[in-house]
DSSP file (Angstrom, degrees, kcal/mol; ACC not computed):
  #  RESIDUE AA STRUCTURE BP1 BP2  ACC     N-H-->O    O-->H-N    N-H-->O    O-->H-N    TCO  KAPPA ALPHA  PHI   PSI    X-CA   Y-CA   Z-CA
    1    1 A X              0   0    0      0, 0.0     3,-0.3     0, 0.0     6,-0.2   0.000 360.0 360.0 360.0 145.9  119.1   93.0  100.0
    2    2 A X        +     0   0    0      1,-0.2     3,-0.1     4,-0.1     6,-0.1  -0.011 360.0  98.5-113.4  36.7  120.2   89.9   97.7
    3    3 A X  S    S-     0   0    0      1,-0.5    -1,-0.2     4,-0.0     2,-0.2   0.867 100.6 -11.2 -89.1 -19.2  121.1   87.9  100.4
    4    4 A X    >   -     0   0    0      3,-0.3     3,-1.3    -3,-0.3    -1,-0.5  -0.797  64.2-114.9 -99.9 168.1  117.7   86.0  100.3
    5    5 A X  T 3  S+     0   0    0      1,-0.2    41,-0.0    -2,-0.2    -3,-0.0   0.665 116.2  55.9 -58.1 -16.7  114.6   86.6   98.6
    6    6 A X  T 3  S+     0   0    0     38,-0.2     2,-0.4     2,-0.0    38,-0.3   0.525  87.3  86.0 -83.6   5.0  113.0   87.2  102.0
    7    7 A X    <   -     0   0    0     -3,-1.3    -3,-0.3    -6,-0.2    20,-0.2  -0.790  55.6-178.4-110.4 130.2  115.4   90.2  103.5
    8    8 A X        -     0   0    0     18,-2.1     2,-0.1    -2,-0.4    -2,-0.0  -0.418  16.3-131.2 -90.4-175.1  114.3   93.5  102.5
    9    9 A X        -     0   0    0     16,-0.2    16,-0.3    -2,-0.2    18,-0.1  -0.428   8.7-151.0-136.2  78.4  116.0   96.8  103.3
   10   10 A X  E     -A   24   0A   0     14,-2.6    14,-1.4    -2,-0.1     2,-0.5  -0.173  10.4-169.2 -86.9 148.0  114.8   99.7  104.6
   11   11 A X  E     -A   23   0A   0     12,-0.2     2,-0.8    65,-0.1    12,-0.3  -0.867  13.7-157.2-121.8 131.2  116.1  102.8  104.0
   12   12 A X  E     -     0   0A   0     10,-2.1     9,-1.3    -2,-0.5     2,-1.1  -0.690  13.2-171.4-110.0  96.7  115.5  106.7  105.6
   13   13 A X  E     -A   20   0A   0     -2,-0.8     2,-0.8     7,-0.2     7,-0.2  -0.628  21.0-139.7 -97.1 118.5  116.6  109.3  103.2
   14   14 A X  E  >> -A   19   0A   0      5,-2.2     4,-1.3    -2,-1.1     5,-0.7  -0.724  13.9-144.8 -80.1 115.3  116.5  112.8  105.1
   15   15 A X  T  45S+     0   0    0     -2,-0.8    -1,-0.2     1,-0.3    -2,-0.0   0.720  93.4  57.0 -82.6 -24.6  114.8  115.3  101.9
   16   16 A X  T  45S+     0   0    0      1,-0.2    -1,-0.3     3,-0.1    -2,-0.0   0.958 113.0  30.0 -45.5 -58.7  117.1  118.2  103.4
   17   17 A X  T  45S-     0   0    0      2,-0.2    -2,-0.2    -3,-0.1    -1,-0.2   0.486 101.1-132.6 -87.9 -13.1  120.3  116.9  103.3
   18   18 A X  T  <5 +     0   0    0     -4,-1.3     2,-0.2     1,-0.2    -3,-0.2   0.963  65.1 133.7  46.7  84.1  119.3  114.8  100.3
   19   19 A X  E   <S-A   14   0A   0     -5,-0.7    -5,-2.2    -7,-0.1     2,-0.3  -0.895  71.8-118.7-171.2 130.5  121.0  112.0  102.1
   20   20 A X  E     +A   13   0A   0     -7,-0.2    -7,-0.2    -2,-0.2    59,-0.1  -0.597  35.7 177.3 -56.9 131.8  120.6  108.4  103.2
   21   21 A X  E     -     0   0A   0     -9,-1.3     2,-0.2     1,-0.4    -1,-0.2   0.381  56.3 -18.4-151.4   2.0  120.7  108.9  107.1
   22   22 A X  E     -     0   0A   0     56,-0.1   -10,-2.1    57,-0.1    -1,-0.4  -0.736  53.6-155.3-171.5-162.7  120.2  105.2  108.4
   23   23 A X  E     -AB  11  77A   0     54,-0.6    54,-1.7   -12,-0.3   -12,-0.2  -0.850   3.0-169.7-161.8 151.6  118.9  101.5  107.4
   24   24 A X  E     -A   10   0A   0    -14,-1.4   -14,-2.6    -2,-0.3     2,-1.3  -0.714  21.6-129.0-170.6 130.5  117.7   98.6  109.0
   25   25 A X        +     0   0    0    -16,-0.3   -16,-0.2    -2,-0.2     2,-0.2  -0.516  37.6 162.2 -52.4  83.9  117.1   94.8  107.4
   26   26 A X        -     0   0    0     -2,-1.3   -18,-2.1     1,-0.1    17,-0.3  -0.811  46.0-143.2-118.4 169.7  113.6   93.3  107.9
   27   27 A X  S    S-     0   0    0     15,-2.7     2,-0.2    14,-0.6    15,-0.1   0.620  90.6  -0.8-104.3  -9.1  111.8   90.8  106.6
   28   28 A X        +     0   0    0     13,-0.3    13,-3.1    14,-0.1     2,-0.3  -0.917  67.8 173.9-151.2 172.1  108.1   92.8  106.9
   29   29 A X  E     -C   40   0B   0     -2,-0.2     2,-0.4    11,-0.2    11,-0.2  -0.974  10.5-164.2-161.7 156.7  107.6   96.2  108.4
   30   30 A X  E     -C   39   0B   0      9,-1.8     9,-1.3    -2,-0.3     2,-0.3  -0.881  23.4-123.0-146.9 176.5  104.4   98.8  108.7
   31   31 A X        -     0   0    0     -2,-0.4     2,-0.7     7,-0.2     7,-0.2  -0.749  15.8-165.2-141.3  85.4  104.4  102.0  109.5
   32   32 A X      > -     0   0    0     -2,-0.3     5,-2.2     1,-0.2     3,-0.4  -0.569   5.4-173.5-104.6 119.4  102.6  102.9  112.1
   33   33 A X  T   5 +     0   0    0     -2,-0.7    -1,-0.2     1,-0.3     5,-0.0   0.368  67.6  77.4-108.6  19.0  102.2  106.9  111.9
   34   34 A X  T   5S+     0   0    0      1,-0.1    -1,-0.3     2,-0.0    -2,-0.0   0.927 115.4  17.0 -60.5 -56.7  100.5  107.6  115.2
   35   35 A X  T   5S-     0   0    0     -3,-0.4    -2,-0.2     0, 0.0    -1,-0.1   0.055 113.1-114.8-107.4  16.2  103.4  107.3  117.2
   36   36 A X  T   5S+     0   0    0     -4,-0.3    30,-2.2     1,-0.2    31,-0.4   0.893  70.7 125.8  36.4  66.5  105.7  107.7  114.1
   37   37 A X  E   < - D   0  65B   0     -5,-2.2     2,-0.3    28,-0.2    28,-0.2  -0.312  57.1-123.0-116.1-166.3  107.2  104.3  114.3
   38   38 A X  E     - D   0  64B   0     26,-1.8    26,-1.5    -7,-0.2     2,-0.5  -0.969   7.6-156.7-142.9 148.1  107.9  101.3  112.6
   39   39 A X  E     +CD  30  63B   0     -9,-1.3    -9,-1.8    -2,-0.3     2,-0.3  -0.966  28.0 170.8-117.4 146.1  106.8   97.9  113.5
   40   40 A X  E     -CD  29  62B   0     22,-2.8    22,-1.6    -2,-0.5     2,-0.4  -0.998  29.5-142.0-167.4 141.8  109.4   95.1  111.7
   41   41 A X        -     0   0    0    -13,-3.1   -14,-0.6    -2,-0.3   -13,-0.3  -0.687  45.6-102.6-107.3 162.0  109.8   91.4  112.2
   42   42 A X        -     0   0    0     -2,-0.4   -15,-2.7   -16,-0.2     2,-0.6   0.189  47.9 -73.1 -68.1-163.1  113.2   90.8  112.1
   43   43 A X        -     0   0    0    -17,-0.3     2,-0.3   -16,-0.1    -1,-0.1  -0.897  44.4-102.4-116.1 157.6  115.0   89.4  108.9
   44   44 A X        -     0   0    0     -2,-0.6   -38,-0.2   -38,-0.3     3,-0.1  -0.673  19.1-135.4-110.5 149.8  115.1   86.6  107.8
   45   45 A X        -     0   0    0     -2,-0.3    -1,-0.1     1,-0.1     8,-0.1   0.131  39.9 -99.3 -80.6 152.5  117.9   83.7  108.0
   46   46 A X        +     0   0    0      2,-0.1     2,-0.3   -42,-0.1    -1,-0.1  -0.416  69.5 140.0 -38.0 142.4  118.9   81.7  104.7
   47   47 A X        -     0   0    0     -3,-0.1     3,-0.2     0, 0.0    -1,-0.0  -0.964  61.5-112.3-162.7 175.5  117.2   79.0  105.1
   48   48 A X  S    S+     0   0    0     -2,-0.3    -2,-0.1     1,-0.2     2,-0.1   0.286 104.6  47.5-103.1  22.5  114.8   76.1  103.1
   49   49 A X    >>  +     0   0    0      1,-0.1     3,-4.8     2,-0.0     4,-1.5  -0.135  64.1 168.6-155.1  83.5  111.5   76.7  104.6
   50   50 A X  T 34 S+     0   0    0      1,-0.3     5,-0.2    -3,-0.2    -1,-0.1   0.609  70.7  64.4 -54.2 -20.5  111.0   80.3  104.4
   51   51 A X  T 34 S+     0   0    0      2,-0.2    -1,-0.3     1,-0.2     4,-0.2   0.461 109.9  48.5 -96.1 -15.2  107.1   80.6  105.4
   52   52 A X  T <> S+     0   0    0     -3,-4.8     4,-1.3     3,-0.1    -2,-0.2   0.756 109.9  46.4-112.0 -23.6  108.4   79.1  109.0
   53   53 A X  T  < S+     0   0    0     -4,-1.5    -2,-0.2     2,-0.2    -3,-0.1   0.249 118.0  45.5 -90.0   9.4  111.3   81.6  109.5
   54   54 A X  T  > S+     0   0    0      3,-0.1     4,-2.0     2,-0.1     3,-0.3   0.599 107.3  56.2 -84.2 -35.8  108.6   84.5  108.4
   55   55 A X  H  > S+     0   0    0      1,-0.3     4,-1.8     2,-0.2    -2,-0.2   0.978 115.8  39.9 -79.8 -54.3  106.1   82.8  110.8
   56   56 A X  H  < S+     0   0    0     -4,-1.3    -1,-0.3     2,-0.2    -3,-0.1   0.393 109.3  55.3 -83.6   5.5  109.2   83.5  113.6
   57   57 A X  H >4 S+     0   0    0     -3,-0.3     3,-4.1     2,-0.1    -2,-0.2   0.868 108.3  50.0 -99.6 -91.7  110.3   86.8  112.6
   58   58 A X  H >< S+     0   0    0     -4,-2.0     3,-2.7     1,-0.3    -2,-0.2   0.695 107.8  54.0 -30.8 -57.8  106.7   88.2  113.0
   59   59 A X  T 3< S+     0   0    0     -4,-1.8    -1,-0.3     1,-0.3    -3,-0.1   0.668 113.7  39.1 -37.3 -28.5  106.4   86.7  116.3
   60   60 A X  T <  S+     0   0    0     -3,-4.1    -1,-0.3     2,-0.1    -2,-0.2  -0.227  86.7 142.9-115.1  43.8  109.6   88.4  117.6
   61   61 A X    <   -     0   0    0     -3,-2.7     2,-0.3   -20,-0.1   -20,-0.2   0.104  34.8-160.2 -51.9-161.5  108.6   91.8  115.5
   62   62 A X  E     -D   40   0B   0    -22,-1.6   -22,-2.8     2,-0.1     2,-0.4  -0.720  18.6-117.4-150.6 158.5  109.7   94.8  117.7
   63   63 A X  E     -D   39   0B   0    -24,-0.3     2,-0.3    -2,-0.3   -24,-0.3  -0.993  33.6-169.4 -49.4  93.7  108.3   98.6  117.5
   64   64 A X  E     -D   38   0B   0    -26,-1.5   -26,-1.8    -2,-0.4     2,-0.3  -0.907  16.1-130.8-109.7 124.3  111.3  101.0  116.6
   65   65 A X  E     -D   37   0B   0     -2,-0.3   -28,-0.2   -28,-0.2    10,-0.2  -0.585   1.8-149.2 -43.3 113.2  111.0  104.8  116.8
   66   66 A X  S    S+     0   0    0    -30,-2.2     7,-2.9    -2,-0.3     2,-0.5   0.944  89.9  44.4 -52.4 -49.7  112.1  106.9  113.8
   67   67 A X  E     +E   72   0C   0    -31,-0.4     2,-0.5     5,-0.2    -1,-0.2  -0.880  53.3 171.0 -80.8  84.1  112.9  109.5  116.4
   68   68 A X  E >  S-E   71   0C   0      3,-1.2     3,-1.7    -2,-0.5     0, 0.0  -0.938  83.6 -25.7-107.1 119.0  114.6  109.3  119.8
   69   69 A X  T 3  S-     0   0    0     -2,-0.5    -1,-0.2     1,-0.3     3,-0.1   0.553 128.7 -40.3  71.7   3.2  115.2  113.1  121.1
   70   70 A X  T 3  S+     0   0    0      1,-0.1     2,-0.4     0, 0.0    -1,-0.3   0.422 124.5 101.8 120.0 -17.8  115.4  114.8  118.0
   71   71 A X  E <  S-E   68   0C   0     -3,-1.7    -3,-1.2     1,-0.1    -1,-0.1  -0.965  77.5 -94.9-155.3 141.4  117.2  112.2  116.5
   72   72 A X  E     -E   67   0C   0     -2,-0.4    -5,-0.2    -5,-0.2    -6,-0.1   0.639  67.1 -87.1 -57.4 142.4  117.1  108.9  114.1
   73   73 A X    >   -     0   0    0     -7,-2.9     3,-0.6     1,-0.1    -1,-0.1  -0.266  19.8-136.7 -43.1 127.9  116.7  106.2  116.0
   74   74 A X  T 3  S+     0   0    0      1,-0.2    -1,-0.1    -3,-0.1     4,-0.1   0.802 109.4  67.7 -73.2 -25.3  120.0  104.2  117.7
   75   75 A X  T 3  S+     0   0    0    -10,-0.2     2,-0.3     2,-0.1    -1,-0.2   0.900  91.3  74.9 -61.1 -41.7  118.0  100.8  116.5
   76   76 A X  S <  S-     0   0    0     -3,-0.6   -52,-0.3   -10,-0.1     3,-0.1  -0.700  91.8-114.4 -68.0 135.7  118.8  102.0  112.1
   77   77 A X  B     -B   23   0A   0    -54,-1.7   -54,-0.6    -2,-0.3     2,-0.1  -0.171  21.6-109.3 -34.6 137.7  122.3  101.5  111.1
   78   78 A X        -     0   0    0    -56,-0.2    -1,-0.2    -4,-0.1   -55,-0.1  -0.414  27.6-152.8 -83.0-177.8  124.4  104.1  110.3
   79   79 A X    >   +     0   0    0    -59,-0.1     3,-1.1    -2,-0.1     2,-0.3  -0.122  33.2 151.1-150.9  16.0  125.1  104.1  106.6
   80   80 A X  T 3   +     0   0    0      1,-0.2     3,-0.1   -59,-0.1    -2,-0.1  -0.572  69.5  27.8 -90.4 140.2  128.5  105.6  106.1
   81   81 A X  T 3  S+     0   0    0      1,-0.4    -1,-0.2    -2,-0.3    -2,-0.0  -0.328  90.7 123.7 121.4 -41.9  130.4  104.5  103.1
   82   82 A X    <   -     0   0    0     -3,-1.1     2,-0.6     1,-0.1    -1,-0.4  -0.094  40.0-173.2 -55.5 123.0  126.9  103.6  101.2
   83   83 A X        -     0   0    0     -3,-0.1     2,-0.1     3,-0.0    -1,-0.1  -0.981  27.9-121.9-115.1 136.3  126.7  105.5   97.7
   84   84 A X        -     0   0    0     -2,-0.6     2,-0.3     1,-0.1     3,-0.1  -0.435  36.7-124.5 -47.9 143.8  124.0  105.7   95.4
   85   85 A X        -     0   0    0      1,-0.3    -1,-0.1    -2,-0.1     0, 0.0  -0.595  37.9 -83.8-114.8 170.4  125.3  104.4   92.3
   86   86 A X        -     0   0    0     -2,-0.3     2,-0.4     1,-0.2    -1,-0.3   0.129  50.9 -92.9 -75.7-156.1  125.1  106.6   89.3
   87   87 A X        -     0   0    0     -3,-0.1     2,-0.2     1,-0.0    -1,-0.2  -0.858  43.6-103.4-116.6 142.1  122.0  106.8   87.3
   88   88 A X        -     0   0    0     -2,-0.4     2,-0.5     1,-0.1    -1,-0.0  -0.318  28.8-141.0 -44.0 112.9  121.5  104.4   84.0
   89   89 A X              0   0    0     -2,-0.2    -1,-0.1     1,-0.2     0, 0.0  -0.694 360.0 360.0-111.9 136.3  122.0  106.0   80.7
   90   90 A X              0   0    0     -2,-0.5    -1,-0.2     0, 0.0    -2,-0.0   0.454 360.0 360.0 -57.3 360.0  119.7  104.9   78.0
């Protein structure tokens, strides 16, 4: 994300469908592959003192499931509209 330098974006591309298939914003994330989750502090807001809005995103992380029932998690974003943009030509 370029809305600040601290917002990442994470993305879940399903290798069947060759397809983005949902998103969610954090500002850090693990991957925790026992219980095939994700653990993510939230993102974080513009602000000037980034190392204290990190410090409070990690404090309110969550655990979100890839999976609920067979299917992506209600917690990822749906993604419709999003394209990949073409590829760069040398």
């Amino acid at each position: 994300s370029s809305r600040h330098p601290g917002i990442n974006t994470l993305f879940l591309f399903d290798a069947k469908s060759k397809s983005v298939v949902g998103m969610r914003e954090f500002s850090k994330f693990q991957y925790l592959p026992t219980t095939k989750s994700f653990w993510i502090a939230q993102s974080v807001a513009n602000c000037d003192n980034l190392n204290e809005m990190l410090d409070a995103a990690k404090h309110s992380a969550v655990t979100v499931p890839i999976y609920v029932n067979g299917v992506i998690s209600q917690a990822f974003k749906p993604v419709a509209g999003i394209v990949q943009a073409p590829a760069a030509t040398p």
